[in-house]
N, C-alpha and C positions, 0 to 999 in steps of 0.2 A: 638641516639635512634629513631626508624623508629616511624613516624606520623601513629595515629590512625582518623579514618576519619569515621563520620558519615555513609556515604555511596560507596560503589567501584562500579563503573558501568563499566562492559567491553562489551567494543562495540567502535565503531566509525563513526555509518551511521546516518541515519536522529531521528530514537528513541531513542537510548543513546544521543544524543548531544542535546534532544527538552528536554528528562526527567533529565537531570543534570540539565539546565538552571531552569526547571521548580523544584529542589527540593532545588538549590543554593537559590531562591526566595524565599524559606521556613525557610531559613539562618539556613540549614542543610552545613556540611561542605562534601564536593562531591570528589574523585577522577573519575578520566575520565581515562581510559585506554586502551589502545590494544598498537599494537608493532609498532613504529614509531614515534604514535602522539606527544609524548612532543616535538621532534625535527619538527612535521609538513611533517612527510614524511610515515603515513601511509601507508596500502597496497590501501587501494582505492584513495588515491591519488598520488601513486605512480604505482598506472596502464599506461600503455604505450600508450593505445587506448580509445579515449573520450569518455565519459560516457552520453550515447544518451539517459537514460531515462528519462521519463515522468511520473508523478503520476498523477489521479484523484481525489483530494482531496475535501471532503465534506465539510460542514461549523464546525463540530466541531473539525477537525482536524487545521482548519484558523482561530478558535476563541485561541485555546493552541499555534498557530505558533505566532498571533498575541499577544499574552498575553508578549512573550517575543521579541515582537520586532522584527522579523524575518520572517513575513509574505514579499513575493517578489512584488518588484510592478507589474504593469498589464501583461506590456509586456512578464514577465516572470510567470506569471499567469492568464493565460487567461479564463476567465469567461465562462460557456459552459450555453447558453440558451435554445439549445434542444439537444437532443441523437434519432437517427432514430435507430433504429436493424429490422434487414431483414435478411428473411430466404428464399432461393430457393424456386418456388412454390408458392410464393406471401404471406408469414407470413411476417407484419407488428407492431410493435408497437414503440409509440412516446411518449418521456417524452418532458412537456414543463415548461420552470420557469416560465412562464405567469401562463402556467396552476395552477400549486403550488402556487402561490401568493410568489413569492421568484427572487429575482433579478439575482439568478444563479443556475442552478442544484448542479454545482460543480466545482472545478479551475484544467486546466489542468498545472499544475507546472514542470517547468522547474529542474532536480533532482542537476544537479552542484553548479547553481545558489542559489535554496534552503543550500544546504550544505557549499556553501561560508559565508552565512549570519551566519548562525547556530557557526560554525566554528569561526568568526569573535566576535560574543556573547560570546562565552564560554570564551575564549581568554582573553575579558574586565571583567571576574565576578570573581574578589577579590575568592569567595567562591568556587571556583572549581579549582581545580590541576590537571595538567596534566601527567600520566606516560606511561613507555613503557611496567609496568608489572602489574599486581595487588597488591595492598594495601591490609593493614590490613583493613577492618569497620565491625561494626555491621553489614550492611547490604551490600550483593552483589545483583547486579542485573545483570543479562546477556542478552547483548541485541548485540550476536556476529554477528544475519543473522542463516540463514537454516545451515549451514556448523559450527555451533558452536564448539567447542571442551570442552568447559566448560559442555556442556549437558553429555557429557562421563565423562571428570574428577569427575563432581559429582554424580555420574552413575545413570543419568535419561534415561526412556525408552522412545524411539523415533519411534512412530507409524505412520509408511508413507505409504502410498500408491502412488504408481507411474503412472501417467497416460500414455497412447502410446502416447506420442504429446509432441513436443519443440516449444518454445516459439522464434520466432524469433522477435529481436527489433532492429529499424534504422528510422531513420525523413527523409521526402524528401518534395520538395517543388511541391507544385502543382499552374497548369496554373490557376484555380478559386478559391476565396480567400474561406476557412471557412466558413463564416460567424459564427462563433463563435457557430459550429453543432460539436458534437461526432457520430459518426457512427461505426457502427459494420455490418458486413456480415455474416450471418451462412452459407456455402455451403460446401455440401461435408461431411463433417466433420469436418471440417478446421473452422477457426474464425478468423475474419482480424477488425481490430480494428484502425481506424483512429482517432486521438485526437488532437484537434486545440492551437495550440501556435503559438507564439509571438502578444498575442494581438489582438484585435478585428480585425483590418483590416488583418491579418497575412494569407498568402498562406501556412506556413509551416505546418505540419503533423507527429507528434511521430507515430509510425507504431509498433503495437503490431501483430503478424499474429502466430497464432497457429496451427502446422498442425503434421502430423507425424513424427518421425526422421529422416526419410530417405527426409523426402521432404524439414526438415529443413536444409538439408547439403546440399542437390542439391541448393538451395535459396542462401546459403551462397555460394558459390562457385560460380552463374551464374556471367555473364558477370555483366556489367552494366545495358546495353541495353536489355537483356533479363530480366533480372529481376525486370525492371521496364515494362515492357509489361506484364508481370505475373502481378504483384500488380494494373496495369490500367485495366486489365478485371476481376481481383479479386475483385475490387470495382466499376465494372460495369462504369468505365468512370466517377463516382459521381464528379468528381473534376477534371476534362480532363488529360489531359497530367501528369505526375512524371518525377520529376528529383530528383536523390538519392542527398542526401548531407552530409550523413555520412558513419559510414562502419557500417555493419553489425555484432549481437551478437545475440547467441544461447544459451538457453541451455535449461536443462530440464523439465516437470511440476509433479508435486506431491501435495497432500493434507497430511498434515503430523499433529499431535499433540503430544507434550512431555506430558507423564502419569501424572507427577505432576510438578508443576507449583514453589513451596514451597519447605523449607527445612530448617532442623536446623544444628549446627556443633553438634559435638558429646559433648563437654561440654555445649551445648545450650546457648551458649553467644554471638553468632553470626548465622546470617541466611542467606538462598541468595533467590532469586525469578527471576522465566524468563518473559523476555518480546519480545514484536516484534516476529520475524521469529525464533527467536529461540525458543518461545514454540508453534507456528502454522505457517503452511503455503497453501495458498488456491490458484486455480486455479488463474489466471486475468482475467477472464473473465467478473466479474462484478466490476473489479475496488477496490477492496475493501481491498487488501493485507495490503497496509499502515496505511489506515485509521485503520485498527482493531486494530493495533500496535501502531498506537495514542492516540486508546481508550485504550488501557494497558493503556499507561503512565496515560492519565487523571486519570482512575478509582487507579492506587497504589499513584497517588500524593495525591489523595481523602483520599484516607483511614490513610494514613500517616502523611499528616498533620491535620485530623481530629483525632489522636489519643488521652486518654489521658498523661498531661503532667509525670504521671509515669510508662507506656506504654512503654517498651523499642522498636526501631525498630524493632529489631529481635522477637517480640513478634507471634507466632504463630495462634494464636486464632485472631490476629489483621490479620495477611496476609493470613488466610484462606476468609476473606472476600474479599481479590484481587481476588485470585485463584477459590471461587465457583460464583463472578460473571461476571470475562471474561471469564472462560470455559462454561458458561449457554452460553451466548453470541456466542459463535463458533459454539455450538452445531446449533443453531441458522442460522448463518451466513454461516459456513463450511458445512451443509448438503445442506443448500440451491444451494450452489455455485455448491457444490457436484451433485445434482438433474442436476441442468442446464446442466452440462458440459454432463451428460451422456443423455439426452433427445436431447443437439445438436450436438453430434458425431456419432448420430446415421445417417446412409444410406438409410436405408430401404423404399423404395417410401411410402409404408401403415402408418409407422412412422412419415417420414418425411410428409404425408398428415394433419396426425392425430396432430403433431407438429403447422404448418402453421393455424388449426384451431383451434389451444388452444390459437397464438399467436392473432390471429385477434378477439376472444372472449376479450381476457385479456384488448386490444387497447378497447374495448367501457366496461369495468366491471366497474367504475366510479371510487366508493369511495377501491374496492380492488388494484385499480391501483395506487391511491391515497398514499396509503399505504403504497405499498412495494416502490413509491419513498421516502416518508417519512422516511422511514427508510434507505434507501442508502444514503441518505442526513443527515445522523448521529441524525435523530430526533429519541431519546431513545422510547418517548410516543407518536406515528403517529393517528392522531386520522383523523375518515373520515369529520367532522366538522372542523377542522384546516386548515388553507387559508394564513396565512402569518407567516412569519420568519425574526427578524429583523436579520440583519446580523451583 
């Protein structure tokens, strides 16, 4: 007779494997699923070409990693104390953690190493089971990534917008160390994203660069040596010399949200809910893709185990309060991103003037600057009188 399980989560990246541990702690009984995992040969770990990403992550996504034990030490999360962004033109603005009263903007985390730990977690927790299929539970949670197929089998509508721009990602080392700086370049149209790892003293570099398609395949294809002469005048020399030390991955950018979030089965005795990429997906340009799918998990671990004890999971009225308050939150979050992307893809010299002087306003606006760090830094209530953050 097949196990009934509290909860089925299908997924296998960094949000299914933080929200199992985090609901296993609830001594909810968990299935973990997608195709591979119980034998440990997933498809993301059974990719052929190492996985060079990099996340941004804010403190409240370090305080849910750290709650289970899976926060990576330094070196594989290196603490970022400022961010410069610069626009052609001379638009500047500077985030500092001095400034904030905060010992780090945000950790730039190493995505393998995070996923070892996680992986390693799940492995040791009595209350989670591992399969190659989905389980029967009360409650499913889909947390498959942008490419879901659960979003169709349960036939949710998937509203994307596709932007003209591929994302290219690869780490390379540079001749001058970090110093524990993020930087981003707006030129063109294009966004190049430099993000400090291994560490305070570390030279090395995840490279997020955003440009058109056609410019993404030329990039991938360059030699070595050309394409690191592209990236050292694409970051104005900031960090002298590049040498690549991985390979290179592309692919596409889109803003996407699934209509609904919720759902019931048809005899209403089981429900499923999405999280992560599989009910949004936002630009990267503010960093922020992961963390929003962090905050899924916190806010449905919230609601969940703050239910009452005759409150089934599946209760509807209970998981409308996930659904209207991470879709407020995107609304939020995803226009914003949304705004940016189309204010810096823009060409236009008059634009782009009118750009560089919104930027250099915003650089001295005090407590609105205050602000919107405060809230990139996963502070729910940013207030312009708030000056410290324990960590």
């Amino acid at each position: 007779m097949a196990k009934h399980f509290d909860i089925c989560i299908r997924g296998s990246g960094i949000v299914a494997h933080t929200l199992a541990l985090h609901l296993a702690s609830k001594q909810l009984k968990v299935a973990l699923t997608a195709p591979g995992i119980a034998s440990g040969t997933d498809a993301a770990e059974a990719s052929p070409t190492p996985d060079v990403r990099a996340y941004a992550l804010n403190l409240l996504s370090r305080k849910l990693l750290e709650a289970v034990r899976c926060w990576p030490a330094e070196t594989h999360a290196t603490p970022v104390l400022s961010m410069r962004v610069q626009s052609v033109g001379g638009g500047e603005v500077v985030f500092s953690a001095a400034e904030q009263g905060t010992p780090a903007l945000n950790w730039i985390v190493d995505v393998p190493t995070l996923e070892a730990k996680l992986s390693e977690a799940v492995r040791f927790q009595p209350l989670i089971e591992l399969f190659d299929s989905p389980q029967k539970a009360t409650l499913t949670v889909v947390c498959e990534g942008r490419a879901s197929s659960t979003r169709e089998e349960f036939g949710i509508d998937w509203d994307v917008t596709p932007y003209d721009q591929w994302a290219l990602a690869t780490r390379v080392e540079c001749a001058q160390a970090h110093a524990q700086v993020a930087r981003q370049w707006f030129d063109q149209g294009e966004i190049l994203a430099f993000l400090p790892l291994e560490g305070p003293q570390g030279k090395t570099c995840a490279v997020v660069w955003s440009v058109s398609p056609e410019r993404a395949r030329q990039l991938q294809a360059a030699t070595e040596e050309d394409f690191c002469d592209g990236i050292e005048a694409a970051s104005h020399n900031s960090l002298g010399s590049v040498k690549l030390t991985s390979t290179r991955h592309v692919w596409p950018l889109q803003q996407a949200l699934a209509r609904r979030w919720i759902g019931a089965s048809a005899d209403g005795n089981s429900a499923w809910a999405l999280a992560g990429d599989s009910a949004h997906n936002m630009h990267p340009l503010a960093g922020q893709g992961l963390n929003m799918g962090l905050a899924d998990v916190d806010e449905l671990v919230r609601v969940l185990s703050g239910r009452a004890p005759w409150r089934s999971l599946s209760d509807q009225r209970m998981l409308r309060q996930y659904e209207r308050a991470r879709k407020a939150e995107f609304a939020v979050m995803g226009q914003a991103n949304d705004v940016l992307h189309q204010l810096f893809s823009q060409n236009h010299p008059t634009l782009q003037a009118l750009r560089n002087w919104g930027m250099n306003q915003f650089q001295r606006s005090g407590s609105i600057k205050h602000w919107v760090a405060r809230r990139a830094m996963g502070d729910p209530n940013p207030s312009p009188s708030q000056r410290k953050v324990t960590p």
